[in-house]
PQR file with spaces between the fields and no chain letter, atoms N, CA, C, O and H, PARSE charges and radii, in Angstrom:
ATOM       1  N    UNK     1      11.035  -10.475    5.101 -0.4000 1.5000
ATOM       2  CA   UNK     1      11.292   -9.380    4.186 -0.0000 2.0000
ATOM       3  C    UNK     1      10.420   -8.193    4.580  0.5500 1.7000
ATOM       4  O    UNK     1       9.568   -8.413    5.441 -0.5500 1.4000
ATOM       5  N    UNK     2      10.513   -6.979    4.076 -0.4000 1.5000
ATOM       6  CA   UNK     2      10.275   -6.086    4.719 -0.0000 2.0000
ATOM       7  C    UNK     2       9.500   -5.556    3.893  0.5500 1.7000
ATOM       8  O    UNK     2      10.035   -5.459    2.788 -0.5500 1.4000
ATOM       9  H    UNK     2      11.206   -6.800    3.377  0.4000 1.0000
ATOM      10  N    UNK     3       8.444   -5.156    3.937 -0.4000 1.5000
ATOM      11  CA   UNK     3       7.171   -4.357    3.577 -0.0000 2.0000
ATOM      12  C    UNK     3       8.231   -3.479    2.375  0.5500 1.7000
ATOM      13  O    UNK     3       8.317   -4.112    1.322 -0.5500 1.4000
ATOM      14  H    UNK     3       8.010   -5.234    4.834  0.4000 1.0000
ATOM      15  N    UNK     4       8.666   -2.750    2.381 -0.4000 1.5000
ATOM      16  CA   UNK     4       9.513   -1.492    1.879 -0.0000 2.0000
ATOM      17  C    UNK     4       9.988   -2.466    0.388  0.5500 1.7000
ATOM      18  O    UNK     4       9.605   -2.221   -0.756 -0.5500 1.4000
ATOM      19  H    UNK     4       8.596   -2.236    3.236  0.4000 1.0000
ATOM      20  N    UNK     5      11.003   -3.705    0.852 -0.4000 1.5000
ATOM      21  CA   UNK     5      11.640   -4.425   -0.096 -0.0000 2.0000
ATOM      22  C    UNK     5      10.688   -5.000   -1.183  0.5500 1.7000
ATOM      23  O    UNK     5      10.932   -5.145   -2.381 -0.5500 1.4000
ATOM      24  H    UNK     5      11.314   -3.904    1.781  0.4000 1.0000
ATOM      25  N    UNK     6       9.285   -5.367   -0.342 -0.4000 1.5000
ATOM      26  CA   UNK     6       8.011   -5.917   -0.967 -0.0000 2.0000
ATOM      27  C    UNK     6       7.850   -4.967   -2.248  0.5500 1.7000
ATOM      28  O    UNK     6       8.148   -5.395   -3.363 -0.5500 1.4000
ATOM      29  H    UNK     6       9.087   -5.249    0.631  0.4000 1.0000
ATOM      30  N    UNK     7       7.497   -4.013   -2.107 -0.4000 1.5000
ATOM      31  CA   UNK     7       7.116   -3.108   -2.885 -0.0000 2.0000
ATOM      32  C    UNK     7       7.869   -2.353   -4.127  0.5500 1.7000
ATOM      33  O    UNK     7       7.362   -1.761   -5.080 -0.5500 1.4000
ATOM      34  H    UNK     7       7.254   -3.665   -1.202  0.4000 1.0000
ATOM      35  N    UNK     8       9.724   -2.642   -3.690 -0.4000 1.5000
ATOM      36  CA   UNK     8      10.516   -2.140   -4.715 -0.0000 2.0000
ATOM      37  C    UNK     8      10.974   -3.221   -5.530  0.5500 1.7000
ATOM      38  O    UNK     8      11.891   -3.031   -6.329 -0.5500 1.4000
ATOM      39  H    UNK     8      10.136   -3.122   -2.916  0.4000 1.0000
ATOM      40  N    UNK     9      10.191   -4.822   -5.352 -0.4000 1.5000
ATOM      41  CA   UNK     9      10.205   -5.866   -6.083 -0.0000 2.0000
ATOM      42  C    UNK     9       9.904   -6.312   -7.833  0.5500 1.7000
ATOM      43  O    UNK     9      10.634   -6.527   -8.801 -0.5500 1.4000
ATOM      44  H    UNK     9       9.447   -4.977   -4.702  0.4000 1.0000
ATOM      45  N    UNK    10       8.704   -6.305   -7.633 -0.4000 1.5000
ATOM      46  CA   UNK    10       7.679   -6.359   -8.913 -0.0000 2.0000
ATOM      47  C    UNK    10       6.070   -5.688   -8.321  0.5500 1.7000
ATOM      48  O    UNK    10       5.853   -5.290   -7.176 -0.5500 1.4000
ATOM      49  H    UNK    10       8.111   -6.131   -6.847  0.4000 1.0000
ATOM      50  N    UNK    11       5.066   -5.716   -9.497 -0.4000 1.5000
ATOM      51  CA   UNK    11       3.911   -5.406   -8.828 -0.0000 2.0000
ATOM      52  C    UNK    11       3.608   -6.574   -8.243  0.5500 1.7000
ATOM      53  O    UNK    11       2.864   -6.387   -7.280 -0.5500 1.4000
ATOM      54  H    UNK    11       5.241   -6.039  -10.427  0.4000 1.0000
ATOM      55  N    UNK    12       3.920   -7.891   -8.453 -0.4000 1.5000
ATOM      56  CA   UNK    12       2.812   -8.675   -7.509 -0.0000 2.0000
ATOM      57  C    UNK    12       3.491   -8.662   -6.421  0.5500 1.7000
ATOM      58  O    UNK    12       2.734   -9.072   -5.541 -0.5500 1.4000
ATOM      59  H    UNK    12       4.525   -8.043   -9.235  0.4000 1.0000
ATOM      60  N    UNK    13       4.770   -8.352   -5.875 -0.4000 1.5000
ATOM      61  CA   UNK    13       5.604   -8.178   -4.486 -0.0000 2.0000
ATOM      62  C    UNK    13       4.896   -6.745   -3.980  0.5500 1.7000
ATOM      63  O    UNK    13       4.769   -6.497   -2.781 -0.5500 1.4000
ATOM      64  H    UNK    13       5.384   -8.019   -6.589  0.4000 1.0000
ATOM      65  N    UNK    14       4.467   -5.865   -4.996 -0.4000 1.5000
ATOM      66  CA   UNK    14       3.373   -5.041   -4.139 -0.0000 2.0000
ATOM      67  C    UNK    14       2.337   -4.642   -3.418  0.5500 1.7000
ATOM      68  O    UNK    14       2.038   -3.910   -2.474 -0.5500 1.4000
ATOM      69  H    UNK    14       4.570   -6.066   -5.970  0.4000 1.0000
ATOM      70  N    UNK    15       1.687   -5.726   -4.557 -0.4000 1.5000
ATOM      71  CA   UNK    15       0.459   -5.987   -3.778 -0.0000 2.0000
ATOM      72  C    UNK    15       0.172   -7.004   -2.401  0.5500 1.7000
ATOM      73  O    UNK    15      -0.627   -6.987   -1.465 -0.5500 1.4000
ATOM      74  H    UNK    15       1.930   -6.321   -5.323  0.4000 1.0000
ATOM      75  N    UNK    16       1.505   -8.051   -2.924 -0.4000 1.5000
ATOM      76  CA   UNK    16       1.427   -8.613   -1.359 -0.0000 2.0000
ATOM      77  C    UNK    16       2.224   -7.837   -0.542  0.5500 1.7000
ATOM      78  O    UNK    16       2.782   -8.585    0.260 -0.5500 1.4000
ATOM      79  H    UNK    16       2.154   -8.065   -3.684  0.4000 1.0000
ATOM      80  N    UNK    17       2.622   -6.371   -0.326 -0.4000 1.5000
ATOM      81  CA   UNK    17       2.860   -5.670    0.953 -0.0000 2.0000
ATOM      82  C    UNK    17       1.198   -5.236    1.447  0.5500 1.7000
ATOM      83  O    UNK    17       0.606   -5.467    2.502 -0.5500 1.4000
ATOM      84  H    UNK    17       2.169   -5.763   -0.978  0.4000 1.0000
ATOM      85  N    UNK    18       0.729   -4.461    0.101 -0.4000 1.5000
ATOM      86  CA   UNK    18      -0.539   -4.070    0.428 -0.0000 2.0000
ATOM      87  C    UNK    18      -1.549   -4.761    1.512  0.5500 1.7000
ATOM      88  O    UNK    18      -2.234   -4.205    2.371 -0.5500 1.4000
ATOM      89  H    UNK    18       1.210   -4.274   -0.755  0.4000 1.0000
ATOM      90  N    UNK    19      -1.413   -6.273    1.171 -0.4000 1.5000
ATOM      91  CA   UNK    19      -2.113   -7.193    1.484 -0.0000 2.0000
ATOM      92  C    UNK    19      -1.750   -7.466    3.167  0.5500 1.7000
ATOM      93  O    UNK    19      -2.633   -7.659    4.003 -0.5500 1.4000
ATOM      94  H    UNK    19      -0.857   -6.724    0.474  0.4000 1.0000
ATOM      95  N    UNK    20      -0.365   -7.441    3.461 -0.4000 1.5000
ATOM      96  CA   UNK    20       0.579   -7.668    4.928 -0.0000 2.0000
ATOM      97  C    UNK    20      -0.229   -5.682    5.756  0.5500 1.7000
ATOM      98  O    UNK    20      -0.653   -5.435    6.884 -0.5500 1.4000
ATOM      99  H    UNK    20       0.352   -7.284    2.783  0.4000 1.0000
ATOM     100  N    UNK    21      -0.114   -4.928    4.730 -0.4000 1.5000
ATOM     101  CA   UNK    21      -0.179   -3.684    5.234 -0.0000 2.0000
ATOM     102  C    UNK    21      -1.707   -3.529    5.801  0.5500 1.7000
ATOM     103  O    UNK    21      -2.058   -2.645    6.583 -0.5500 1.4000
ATOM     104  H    UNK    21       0.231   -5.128    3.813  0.4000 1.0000
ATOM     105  N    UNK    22      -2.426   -4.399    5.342 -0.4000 1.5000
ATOM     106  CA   UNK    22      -4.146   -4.210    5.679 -0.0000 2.0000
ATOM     107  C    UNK    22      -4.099   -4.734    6.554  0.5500 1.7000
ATOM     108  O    UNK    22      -4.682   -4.118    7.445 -0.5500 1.4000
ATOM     109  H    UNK    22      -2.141   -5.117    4.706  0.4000 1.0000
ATOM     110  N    UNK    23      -3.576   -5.896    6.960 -0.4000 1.5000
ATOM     111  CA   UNK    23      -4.082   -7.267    7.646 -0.0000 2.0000
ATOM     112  C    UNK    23      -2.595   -6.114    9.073  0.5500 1.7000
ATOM     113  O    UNK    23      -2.756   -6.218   10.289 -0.5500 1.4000
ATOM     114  H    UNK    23      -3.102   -6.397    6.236  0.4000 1.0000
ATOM     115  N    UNK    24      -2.132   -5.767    8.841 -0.4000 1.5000
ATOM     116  CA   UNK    24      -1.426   -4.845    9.810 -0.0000 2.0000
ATOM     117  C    UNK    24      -1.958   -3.424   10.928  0.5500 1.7000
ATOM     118  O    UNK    24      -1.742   -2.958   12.046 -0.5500 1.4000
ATOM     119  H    UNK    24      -2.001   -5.683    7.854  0.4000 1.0000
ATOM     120  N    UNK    25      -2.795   -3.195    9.668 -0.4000 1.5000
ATOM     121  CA   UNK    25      -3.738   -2.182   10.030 -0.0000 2.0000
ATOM     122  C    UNK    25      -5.311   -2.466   10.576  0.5500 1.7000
ATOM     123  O    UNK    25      -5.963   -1.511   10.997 -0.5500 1.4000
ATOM     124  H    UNK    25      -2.970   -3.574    8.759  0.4000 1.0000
ATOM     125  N    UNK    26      -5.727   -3.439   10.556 -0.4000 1.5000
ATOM     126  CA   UNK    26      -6.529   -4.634   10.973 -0.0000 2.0000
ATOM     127  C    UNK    26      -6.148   -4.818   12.685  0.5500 1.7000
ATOM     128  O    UNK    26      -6.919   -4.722   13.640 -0.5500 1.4000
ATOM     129  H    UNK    26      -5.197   -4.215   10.214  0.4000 1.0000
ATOM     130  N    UNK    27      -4.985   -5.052   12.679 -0.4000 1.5000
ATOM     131  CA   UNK    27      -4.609   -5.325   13.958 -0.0000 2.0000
ATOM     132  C    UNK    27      -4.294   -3.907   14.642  0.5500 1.7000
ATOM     133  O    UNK    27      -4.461   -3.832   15.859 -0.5500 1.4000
ATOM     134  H    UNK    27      -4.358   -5.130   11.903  0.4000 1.0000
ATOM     135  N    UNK    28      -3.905   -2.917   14.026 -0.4000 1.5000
ATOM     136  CA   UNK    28      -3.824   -1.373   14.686 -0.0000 2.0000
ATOM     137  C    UNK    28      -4.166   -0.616   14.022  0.5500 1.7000
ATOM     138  O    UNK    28      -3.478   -0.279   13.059 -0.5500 1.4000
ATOM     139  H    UNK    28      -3.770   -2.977   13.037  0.4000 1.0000
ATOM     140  N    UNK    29      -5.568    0.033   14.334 -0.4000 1.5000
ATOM     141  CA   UNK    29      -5.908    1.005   13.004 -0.0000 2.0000
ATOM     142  C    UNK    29      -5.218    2.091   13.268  0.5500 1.7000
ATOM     143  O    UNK    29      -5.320    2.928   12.371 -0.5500 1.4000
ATOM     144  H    UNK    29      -6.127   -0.241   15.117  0.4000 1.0000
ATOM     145  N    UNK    30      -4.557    2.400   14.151 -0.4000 1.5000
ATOM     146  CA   UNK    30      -3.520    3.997   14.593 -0.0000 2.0000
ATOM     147  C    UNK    30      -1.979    3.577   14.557  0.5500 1.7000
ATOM     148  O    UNK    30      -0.925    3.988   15.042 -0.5500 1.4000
ATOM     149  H    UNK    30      -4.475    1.721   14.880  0.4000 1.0000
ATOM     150  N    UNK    31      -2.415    2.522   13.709 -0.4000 1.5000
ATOM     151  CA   UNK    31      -0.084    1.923   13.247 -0.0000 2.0000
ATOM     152  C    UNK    31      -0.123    3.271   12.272  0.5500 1.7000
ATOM     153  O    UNK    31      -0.983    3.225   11.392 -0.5500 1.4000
ATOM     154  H    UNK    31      -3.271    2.188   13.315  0.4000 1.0000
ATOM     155  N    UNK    32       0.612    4.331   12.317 -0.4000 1.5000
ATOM     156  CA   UNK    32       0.916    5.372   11.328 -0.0000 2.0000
ATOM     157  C    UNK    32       1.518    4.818   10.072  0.5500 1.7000
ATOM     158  O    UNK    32       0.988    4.878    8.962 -0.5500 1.4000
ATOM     159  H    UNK    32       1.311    4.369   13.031  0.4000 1.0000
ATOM     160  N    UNK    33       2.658    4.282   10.347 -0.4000 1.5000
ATOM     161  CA   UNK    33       3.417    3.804    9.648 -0.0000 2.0000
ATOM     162  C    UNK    33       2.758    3.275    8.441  0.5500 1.7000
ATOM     163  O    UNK    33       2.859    3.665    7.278 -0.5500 1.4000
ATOM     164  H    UNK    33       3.089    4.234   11.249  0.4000 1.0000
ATOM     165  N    UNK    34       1.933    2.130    9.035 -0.4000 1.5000
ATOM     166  CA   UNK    34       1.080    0.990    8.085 -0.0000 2.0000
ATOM     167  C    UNK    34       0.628    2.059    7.102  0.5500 1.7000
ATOM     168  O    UNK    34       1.000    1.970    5.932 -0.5500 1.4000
ATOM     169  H    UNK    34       1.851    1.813    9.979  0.4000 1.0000
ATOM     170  N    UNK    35      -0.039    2.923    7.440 -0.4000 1.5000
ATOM     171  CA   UNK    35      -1.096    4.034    6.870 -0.0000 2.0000
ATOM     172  C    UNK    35      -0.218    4.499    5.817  0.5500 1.7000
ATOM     173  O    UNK    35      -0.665    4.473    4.671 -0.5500 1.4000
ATOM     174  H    UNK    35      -0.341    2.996    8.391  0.4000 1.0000
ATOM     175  N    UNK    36       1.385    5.074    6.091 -0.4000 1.5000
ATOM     176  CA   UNK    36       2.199    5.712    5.229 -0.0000 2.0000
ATOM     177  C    UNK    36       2.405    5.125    4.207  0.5500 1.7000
ATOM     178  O    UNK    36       2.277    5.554    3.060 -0.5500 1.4000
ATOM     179  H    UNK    36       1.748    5.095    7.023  0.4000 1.0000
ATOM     180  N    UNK    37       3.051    3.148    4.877 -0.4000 1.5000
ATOM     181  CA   UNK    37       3.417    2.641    3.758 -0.0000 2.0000
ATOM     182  C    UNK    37       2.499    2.293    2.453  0.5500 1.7000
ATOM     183  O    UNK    37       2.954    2.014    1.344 -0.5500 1.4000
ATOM     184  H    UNK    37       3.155    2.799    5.808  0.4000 1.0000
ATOM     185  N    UNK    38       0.997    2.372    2.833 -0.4000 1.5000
ATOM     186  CA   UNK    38      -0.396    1.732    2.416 -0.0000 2.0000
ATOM     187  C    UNK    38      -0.750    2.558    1.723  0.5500 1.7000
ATOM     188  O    UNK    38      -1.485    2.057    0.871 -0.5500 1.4000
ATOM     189  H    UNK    38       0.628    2.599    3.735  0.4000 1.0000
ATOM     190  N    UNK    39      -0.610    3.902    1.555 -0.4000 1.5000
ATOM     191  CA   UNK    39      -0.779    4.908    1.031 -0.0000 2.0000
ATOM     192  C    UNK    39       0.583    4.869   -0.447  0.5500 1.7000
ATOM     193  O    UNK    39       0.440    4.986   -1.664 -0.5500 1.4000
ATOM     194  H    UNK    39      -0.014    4.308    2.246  0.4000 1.0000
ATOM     195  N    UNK    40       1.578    4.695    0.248 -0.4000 1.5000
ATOM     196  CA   UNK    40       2.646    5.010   -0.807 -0.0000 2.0000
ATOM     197  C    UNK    40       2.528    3.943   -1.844  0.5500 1.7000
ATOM     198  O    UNK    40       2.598    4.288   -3.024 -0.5500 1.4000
ATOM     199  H    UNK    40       1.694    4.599    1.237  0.4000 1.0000
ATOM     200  N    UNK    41       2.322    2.423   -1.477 -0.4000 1.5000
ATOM     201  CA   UNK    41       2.018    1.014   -2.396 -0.0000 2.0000
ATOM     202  C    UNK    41       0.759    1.668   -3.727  0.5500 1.7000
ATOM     203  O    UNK    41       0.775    1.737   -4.956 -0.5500 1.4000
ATOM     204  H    UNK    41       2.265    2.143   -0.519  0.4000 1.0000
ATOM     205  N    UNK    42      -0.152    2.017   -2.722 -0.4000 1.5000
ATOM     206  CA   UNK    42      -1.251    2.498   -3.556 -0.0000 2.0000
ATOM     207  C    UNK    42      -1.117    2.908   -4.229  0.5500 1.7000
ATOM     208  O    UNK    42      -1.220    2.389   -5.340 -0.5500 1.4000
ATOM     209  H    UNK    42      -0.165    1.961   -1.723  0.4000 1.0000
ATOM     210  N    UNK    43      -0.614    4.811   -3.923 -0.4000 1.5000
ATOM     211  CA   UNK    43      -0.011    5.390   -5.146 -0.0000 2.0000
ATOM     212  C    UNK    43       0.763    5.088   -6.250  0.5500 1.7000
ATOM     213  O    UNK    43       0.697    5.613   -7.362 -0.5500 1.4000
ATOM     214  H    UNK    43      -0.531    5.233   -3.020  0.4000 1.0000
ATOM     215  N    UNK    44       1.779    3.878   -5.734 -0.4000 1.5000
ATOM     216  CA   UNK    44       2.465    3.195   -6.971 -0.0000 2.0000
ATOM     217  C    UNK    44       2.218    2.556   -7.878  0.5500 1.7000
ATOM     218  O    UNK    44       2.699    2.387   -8.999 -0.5500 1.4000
ATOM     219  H    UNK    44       1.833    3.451   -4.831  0.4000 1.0000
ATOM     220  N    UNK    45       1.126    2.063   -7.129 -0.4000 1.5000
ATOM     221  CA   UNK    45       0.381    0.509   -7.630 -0.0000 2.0000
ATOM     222  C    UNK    45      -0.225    1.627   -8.903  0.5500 1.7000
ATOM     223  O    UNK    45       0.405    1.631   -9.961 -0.5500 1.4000
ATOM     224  H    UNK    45       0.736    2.201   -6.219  0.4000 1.0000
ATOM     225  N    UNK    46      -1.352    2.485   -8.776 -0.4000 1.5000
ATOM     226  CA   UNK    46      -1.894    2.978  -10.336 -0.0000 2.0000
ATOM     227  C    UNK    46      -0.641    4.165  -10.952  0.5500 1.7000
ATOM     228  O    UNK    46      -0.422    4.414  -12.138 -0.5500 1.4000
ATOM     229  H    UNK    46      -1.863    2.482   -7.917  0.4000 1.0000
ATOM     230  N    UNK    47      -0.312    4.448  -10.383 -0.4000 1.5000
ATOM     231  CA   UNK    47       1.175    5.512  -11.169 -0.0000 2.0000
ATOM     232  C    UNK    47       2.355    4.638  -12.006  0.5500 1.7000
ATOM     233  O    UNK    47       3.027    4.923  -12.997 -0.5500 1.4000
ATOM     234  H    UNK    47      -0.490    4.245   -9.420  0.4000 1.0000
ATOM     235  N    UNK    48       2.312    3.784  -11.391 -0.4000 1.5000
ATOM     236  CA   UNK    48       3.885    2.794  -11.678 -0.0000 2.0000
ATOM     237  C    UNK    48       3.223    1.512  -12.095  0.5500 1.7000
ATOM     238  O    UNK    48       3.571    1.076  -13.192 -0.5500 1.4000
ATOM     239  H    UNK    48       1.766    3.552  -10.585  0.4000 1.0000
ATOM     240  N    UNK    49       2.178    0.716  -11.299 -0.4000 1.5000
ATOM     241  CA   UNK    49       2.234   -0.689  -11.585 -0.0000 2.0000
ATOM     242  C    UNK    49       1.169   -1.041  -12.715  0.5500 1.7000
ATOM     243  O    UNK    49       1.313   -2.046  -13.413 -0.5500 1.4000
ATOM     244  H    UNK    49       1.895    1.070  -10.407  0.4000 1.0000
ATOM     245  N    UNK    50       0.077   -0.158  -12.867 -0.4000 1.5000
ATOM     246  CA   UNK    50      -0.634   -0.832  -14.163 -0.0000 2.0000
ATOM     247  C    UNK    50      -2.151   -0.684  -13.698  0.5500 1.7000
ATOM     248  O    UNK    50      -3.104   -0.720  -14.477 -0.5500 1.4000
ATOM     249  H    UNK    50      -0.040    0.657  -12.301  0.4000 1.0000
ATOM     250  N    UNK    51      -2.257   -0.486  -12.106 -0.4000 1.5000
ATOM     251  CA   UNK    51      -3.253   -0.879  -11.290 -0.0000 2.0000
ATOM     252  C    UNK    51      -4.353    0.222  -11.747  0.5500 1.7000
ATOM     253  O    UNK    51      -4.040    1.349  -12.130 -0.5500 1.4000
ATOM     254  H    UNK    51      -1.483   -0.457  -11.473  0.4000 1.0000
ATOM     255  N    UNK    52      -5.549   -0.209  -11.664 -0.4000 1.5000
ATOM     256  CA   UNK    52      -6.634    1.108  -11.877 -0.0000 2.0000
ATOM     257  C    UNK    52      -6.655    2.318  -10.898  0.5500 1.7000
ATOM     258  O    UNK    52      -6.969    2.094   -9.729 -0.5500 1.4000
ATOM     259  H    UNK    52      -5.803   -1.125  -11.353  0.4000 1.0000
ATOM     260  N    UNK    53      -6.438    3.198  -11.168 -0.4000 1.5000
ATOM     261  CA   UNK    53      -6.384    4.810  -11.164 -0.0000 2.0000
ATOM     262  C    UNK    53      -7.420    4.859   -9.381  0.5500 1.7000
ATOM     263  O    UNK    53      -7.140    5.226   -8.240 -0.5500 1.4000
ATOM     264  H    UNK    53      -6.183    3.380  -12.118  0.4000 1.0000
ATOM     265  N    UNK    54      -8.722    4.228  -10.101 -0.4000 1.5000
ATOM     266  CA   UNK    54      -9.558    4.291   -8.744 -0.0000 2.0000
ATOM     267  C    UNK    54      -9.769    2.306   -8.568  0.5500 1.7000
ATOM     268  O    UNK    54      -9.765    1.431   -9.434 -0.5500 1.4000
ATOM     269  H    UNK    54      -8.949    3.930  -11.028  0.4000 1.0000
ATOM     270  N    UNK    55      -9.895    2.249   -7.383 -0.4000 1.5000
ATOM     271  CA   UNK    55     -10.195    2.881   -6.241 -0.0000 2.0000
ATOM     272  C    UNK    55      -8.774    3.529   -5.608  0.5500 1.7000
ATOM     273  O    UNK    55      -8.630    4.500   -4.865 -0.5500 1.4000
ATOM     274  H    UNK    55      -9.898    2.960   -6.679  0.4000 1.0000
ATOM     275  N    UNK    56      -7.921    2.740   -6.113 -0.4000 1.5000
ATOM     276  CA   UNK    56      -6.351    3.143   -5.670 -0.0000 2.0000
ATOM     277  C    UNK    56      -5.773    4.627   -5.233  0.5500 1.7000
ATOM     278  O    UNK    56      -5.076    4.958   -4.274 -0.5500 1.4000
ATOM     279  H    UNK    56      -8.038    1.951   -6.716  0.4000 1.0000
ATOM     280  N    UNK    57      -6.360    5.413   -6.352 -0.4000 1.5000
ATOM     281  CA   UNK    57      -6.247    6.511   -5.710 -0.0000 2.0000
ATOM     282  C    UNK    57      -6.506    7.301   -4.595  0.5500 1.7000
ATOM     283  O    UNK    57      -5.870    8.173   -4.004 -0.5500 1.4000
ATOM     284  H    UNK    57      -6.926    5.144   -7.131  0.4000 1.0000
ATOM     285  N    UNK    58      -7.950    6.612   -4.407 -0.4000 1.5000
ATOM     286  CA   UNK    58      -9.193    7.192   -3.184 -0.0000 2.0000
ATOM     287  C    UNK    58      -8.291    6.502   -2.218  0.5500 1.7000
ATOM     288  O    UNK    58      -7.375    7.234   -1.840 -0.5500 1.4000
ATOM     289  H    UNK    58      -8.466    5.903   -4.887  0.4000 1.0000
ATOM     290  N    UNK    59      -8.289    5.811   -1.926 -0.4000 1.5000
ATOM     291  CA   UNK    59      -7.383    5.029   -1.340 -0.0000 2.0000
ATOM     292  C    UNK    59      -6.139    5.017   -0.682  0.5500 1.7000
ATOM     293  O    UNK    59      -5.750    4.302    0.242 -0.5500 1.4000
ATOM     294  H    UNK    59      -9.032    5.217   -2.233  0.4000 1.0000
ATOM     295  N    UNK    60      -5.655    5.790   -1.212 -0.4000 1.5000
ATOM     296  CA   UNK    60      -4.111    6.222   -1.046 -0.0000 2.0000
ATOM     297  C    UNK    60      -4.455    7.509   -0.629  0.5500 1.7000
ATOM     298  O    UNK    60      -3.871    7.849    0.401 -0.5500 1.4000
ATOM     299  H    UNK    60      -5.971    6.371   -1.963  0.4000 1.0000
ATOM     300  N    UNK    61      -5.256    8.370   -1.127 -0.4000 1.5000
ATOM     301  CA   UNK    61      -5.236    9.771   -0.133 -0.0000 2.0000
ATOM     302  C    UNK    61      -6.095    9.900    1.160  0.5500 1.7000
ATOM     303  O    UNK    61      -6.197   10.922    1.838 -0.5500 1.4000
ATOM     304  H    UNK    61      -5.730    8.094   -1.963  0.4000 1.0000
ATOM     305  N    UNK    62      -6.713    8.664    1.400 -0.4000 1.5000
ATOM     306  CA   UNK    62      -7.684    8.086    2.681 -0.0000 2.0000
ATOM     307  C    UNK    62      -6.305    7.937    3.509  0.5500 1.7000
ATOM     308  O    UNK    62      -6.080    8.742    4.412 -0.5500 1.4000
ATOM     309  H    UNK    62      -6.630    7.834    0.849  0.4000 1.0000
ATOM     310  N    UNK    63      -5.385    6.918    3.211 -0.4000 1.5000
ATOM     311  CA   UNK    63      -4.329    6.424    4.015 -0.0000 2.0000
ATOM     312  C    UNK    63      -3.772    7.609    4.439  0.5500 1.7000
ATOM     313  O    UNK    63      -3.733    7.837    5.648 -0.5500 1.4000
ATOM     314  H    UNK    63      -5.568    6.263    2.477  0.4000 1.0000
ATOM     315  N    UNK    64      -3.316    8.437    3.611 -0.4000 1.5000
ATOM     316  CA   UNK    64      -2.146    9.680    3.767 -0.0000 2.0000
ATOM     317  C    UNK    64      -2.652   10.149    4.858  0.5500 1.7000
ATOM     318  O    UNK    64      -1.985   10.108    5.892 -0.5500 1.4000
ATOM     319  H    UNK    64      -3.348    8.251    2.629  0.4000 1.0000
ATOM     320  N    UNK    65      -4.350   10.862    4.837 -0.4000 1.5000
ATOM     321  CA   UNK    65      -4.816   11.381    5.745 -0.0000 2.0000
ATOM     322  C    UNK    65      -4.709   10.748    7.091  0.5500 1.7000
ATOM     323  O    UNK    65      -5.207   11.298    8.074 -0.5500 1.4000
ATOM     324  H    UNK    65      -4.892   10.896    3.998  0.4000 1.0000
């Protein structure tokens, strides 16, 4: 399943993209992609899923960058 599908699941299908997306970025810290999708989970995760505001936020605009 695909990172993307992970995330338009439930929150706990989000957080395990998050989780695939680190351990992704782990293995390539210059995967862009990873960074995009890792960034966008984040943002969802405290906007949409319930998740605390910080660190999530910091977090998500670290990735973007």
């Amino acid at each position: 399943m695909m990172v993307r599908q992970l995330n338009e699941q439930s929150a706990t299908a989000a957080r395990e993209a998050c989780v695939l997306l680190e351990r992704a970025l782990e293995l390539d810290p210059d995967y862009a992609e990873g960074h995009r999708w890792l960034a966008i989970n984040l943002n969802d995760g405290w906007v949409c899923g319930g998740e605390p505001m910080e660190p999530s936020r910091s977090r998500s605009v670290e990735h973007a960058d």
